[in-house]
C-alpha positions as CSV (number, residue, x, y, z in Angstrom):
1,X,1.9,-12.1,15.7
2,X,0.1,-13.1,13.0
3,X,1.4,-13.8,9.2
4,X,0.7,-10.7,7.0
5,X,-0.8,-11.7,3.8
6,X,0.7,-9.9,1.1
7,X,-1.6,-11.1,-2.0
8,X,1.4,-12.4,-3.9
9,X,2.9,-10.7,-6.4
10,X,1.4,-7.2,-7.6
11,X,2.9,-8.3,-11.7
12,X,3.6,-12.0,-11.7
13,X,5.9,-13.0,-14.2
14,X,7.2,-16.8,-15.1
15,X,10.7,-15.4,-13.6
16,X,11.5,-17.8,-10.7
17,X,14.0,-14.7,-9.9
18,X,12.1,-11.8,-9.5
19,X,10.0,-11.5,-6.7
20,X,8.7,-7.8,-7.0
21,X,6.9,-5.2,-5.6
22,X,3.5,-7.3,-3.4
23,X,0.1,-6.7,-4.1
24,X,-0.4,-5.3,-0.6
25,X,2.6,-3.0,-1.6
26,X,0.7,-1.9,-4.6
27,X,-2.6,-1.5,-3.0
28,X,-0.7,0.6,0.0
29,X,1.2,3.0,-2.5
30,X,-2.3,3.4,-4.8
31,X,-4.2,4.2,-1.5
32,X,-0.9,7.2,-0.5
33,X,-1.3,8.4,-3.4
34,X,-5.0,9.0,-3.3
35,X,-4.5,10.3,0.0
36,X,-1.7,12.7,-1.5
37,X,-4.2,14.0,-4.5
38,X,-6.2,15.9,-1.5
39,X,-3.9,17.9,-0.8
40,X,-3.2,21.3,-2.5
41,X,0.2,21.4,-4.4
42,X,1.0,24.7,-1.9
43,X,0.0,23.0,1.5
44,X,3.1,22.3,3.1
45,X,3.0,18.4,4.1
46,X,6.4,18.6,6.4
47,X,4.3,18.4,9.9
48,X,2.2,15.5,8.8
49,X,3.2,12.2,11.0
50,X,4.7,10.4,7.6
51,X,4.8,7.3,9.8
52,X,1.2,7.4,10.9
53,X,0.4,8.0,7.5
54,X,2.6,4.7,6.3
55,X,0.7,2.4,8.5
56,X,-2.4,3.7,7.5
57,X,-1.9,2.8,3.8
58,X,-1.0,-0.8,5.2
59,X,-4.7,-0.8,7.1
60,X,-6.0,0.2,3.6
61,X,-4.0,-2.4,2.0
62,X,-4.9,-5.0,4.3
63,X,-8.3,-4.4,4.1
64,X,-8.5,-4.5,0.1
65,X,-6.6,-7.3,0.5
66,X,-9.5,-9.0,3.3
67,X,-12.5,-7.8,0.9
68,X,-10.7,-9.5,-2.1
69,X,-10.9,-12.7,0.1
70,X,-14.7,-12.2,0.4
């Protein structure tokens, strides 16, 4: 399996303690909620496959993360 690159920290500080929330963390929660603003506020999102929908974000994620690369 191969290492997932996370793009360090999404809000480096100089704090040797605080590790934080990744960059592909941030890039995956920005990319939900983009996904979650097409929805109408009355659609009922209970039958969506949440966990289809998590790994997708990653795939998002991952692939900001690749382009940044480039």
């Amino acid at each position: 399996m191969s290492e997932i690159k996370t793009g360090g920290p999404a809000f480096p500080t100089n704090d040797v303690c605080y590790n934080g929330m990744t960059l592909r963390d941030y890039f995956a929660a920005k990319a939900l909620q983009g996904w979650l603003s097409t929805y109408p506020t009355e659609m009922d999102i209970s039958n969506v496959n949440k966990e289809f929908v998590a790994k997708y974000m990653y795939e998002m994620a991952d692939a900001m993360l690749k382009a940044r690369e480039e």
